[in-house]
C-alpha positions, 0 to 999 in steps of 0.5 A: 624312218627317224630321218624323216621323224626329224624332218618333219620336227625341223618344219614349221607351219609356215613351211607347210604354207609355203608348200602352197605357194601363196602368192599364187594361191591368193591370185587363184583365189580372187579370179576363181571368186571373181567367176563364181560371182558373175555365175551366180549373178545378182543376189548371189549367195557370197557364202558359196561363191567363196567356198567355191573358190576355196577349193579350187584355191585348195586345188590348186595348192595341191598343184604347187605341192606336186610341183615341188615334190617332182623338181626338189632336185632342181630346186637345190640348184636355183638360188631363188628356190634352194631354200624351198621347205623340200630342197632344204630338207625340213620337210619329207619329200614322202610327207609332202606327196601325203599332204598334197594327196590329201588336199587334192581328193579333199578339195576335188571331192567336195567340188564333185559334192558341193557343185557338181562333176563338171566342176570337179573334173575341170578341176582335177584336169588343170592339177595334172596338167599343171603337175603332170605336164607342165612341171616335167616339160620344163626340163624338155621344152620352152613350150613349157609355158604355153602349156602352164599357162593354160591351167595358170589360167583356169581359175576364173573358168573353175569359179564360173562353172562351179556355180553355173554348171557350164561356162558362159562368155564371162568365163572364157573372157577372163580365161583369155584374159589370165591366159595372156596376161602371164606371158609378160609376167613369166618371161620378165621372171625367167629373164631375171633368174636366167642363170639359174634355171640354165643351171638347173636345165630348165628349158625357159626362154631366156635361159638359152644363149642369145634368146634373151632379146627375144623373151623380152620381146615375146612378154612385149607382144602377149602384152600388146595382145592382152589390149583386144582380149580385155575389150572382149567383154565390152564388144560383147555388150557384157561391160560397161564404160568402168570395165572398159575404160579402166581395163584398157587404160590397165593394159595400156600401162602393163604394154608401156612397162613391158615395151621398156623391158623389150628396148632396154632388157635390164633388171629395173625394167624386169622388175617393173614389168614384174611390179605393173603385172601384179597390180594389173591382174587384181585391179582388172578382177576388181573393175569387173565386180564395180562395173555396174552393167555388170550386174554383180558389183558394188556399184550395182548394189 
């Protein structure tokens, strides 16, 4: 009991933030208000739009503290994450399961409350299969990050339906969009920090011996898939030439960075795969919201 007492007066706010992974929380963030926008539609009301998205952002950062909890033995074997505020020790492990508990039945009831069950229950199926089968299956199966992607990709959808009550074509579209686009993201990552998810048992592609070729080439083909799926909103009469144009001119750029990963295979090409998916990603959100068949966007107003 004083040991945890002394754990607990070791963390600091920012190790609690940490809990949430933010960077993740912050791209949750954007595509969760991106669909809820485009639910709504013209003159939507902003105000719940981005209370929408703050609970599924609180949702989802109840996912990262779960994840976290159940592979803080792992993560004291990985440099990149042995600093973690639960493998170093400045926060409990049995104080992080209360926090994340509380952010999950706080951020899901009020999705029931606020914007019905639909919403809540989608919700609360993409934390346990981010938790509850995609964490544990790291240490099974390299079809871990299949199955990650699926709640990674949830996002926009949760936005959507919030504010519709069902999905629409807009939600599945960009629900593709952010399923793909992680494949070139998680493999450039994996490949960097091969060595130490082998350490740790992870079962990641290109930490097993001689797939290290075929990760790369894996991130290159989800990308050079990624050019049909962002069209998809414009062959269906959804988008316009600022969508169209501009996302595939994104795409293109992603599938050149991800192309150099596959001849090459070295870190710089890693990293700039790494580089052109964050700029990708958000850029690709924001043409929605400026397209102005769209409907919903500044260029609209």
């Amino acid at each position: 009991m004083r040991t945890g007492a002394l754990v607990a007066e070791r963390a600091s706010a920012s190790d609690w933030i940490a809990l949430l992974k933010p960077r993740i929380a912050l791209m949750v963030a954007l595509s969760a208000f991106v669909g809820g926008l485009l639910a709504a539609g013209p003159g939507a009301d902003l105000v719940r739009v981005v209370e929408a998205a703050v609970w599924i952002t609180l949702t989802a950062g109840a996912a990262s503290v779960f994840n976290q909890v159940i592979e803080r033995d792992t993560d004291r074997l990985m440099v990149r994450t042995a600093n973690r505020p639960l493998p170093a020790g400045r926060i409990a492990t049995r104080d992080a399961i209360f926090y994340g508990t509380g952010l999950a039945v706080a951020s899901i009831a009020a999705l029931a409350w606020r914007f019905g069950l639909l919403a809540a229950l989608l919700a609360l199926a993409t934390l346990f299969a981010y938790a509850a089968v995609y964490t544990p299956l790291k240490r099974v199966s390299t079809l871990n990050t299949v199955v990650g992607a699926i709640p990674g990709a949830a996002p926009p959808l949760l936005g959507y339906v919030a504010l519709a009550g069902g999905t629409g074509r807009w939600a599945w579209a960009l629900f593709a969009v952010v399923f793909v686009w992680q494949f070139p993201h998680f493999m450039a990552i994996a490949w960097l920090h091969r060595a130490d998810y082998a350490r740790a048992g992870m079962q990641m592609l290109p930490a097993l011996p001689g797939c290290e070729k075929v990760a790369a080439r894996t991130g290159l083909v989800h990308a050079l898939v990624l050019l049909p799926v962002v069209l998809l909103p414009g062959a269906w009469g959804d988008a316009g030439v600022v969508y169209t144009l501009g996302a595939f001119a994104l795409t293109l750029l992603y599938v050149a960075a991800a192309a150099r990963f596959a001849w090459r295979e070295d870190a710089p090409s890693a990293r700039l795969v790494l580089f052109a998916s964050l700029v990708h990603l958000p850029l690709v959100l924001a043409l929605v919201l400026l397209d102005p068949v769209v409907g919903v966007g500044i260029l609209s107003r």
